[in-house]
C-alpha positions, 0 to 999 in steps of 0.5 A, spaced: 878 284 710 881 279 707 887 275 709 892 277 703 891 284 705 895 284 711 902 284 712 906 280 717 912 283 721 916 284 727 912 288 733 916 295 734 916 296 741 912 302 739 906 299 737 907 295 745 901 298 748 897 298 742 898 290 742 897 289 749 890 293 749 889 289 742 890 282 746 886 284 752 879 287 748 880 278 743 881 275 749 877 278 755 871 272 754 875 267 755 873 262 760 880 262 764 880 270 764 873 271 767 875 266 772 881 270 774 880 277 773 872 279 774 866 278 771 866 286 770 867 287 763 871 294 763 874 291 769 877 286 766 879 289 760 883 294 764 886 288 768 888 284 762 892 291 758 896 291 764 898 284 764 899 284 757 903 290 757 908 287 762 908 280 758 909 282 751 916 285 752 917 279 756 916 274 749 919 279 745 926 278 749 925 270 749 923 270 742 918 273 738 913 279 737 909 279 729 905 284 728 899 283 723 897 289 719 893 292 714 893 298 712 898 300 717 894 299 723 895 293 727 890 287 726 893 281 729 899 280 734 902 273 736 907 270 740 912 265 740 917 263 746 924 260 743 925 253 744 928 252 751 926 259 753 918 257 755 920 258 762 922 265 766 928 265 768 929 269 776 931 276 773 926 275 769 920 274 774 922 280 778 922 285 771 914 281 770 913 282 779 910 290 778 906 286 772 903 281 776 902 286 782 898 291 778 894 288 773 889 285 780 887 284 786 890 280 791 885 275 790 886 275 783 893 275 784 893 267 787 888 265 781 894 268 776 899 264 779 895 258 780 893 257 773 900 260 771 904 255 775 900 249 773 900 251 765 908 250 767 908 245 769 904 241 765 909 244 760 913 239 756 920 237 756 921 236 749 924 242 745 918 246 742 916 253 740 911 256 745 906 259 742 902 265 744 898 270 746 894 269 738 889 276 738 886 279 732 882 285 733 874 283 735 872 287 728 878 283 724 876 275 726 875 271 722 878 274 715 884 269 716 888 274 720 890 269 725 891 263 720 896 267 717 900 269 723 900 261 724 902 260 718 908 263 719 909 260 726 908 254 723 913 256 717 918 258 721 918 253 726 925 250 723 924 243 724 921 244 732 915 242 734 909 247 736 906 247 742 900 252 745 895 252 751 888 254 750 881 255 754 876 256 749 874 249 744 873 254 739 880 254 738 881 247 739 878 246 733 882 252 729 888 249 732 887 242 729 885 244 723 893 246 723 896 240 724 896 241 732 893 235 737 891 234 744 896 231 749 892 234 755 885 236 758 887 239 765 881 242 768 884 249 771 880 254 777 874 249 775 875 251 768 876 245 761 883 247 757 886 244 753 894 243 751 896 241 745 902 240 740 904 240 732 909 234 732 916 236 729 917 235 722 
């Protein structure tokens, strides 16, 4: 599927469950979701929609949600957090608490947090656009889907940098062929991650 046949645009709230298991089903084999949410497969999956679910209307509320579709059927989603927004805020912990509750187990739940709260803390204090998730359908990959959805992050940045959080080296490569690079290596749940920025214009 070639990349000049999808179409970009706004998430619908409707289209949420379907990005939320779109999302689950490109990033199930990441390192870091392995660690954290089993090394069952179904499981996994089952446990990573659930998060999703309750993620993605949190970025849609503190920045934005684009949808690649082709055909009308969605193919790609990403995310991007508004500069100055990459943090919750305490009314908005408390809508993601069930979230975090039910996507699980107890000890789950603490490998979340911990890889979560170190991953904010490392966050930097210049304004930026946060980035992600970025997800394309696993029978979509590597058609351009998710260089387009950057495209139009990188496009519509407006002078600001970009900045984004990734486990997999593979996207560590995709990433600096877009003008992204590494400002930090930290080693999470004994897992290699990689922090990197595309400075501001």
């Amino acid at each position: 599927m070639p990349s000049n046949t999808i179409s970009l645009q706004p998430l619908p709230p409707s289209d949420i469950n379907t990005a939320a298991r779109l999302c689950a089903l490109a990033m199930a084999d990441n390192p870091l979701h392995i660690k954290v949410f089993g090394l069952r497969q179904e499981q996994r999956e089952l446990r990573l929609t659930r998060l999703f679910t309750g993620l993605l209307p949190y970025i849609g509320r503190n920045g934005e949600l684009i949808g690649a579709y082709a055909d009308g059927l969605l193919v790609g989603v990403l995310g991007r957090l508004t500069p100055g927004c990459c943090q919750p805020s305490w009314k908005d912990l408390l809508k993601l608490t069930p979230t975090l509750l039910t996507s699980n187990s107890p000890l789950g739940l603490l490998k979340t947090l911990r890889w979560l709260c170190s991953w904010a803390k490392l966050d930097p204090a210049a304004p930026h656009w946060h980035l992600g998730p970025l997800a394309v359908a696993p029978d979509s990959q590597r058609q351009g889907i998710g260089r387009s959805l950057m495209g139009h992050a990188i496009e519509g940045a407006g002078g600001v940098s970009l900045y984004l959080e990734t486990d997999k080296l593979s996207n560590v490569q995709f990433y600096q062929q877009l003008g992204f690079n590494i400002i930090a290596t930290p080693t999470l749940l004994a897992t290699p991650t990689w922090l990197m920025l595309k400075e501001k214009r």
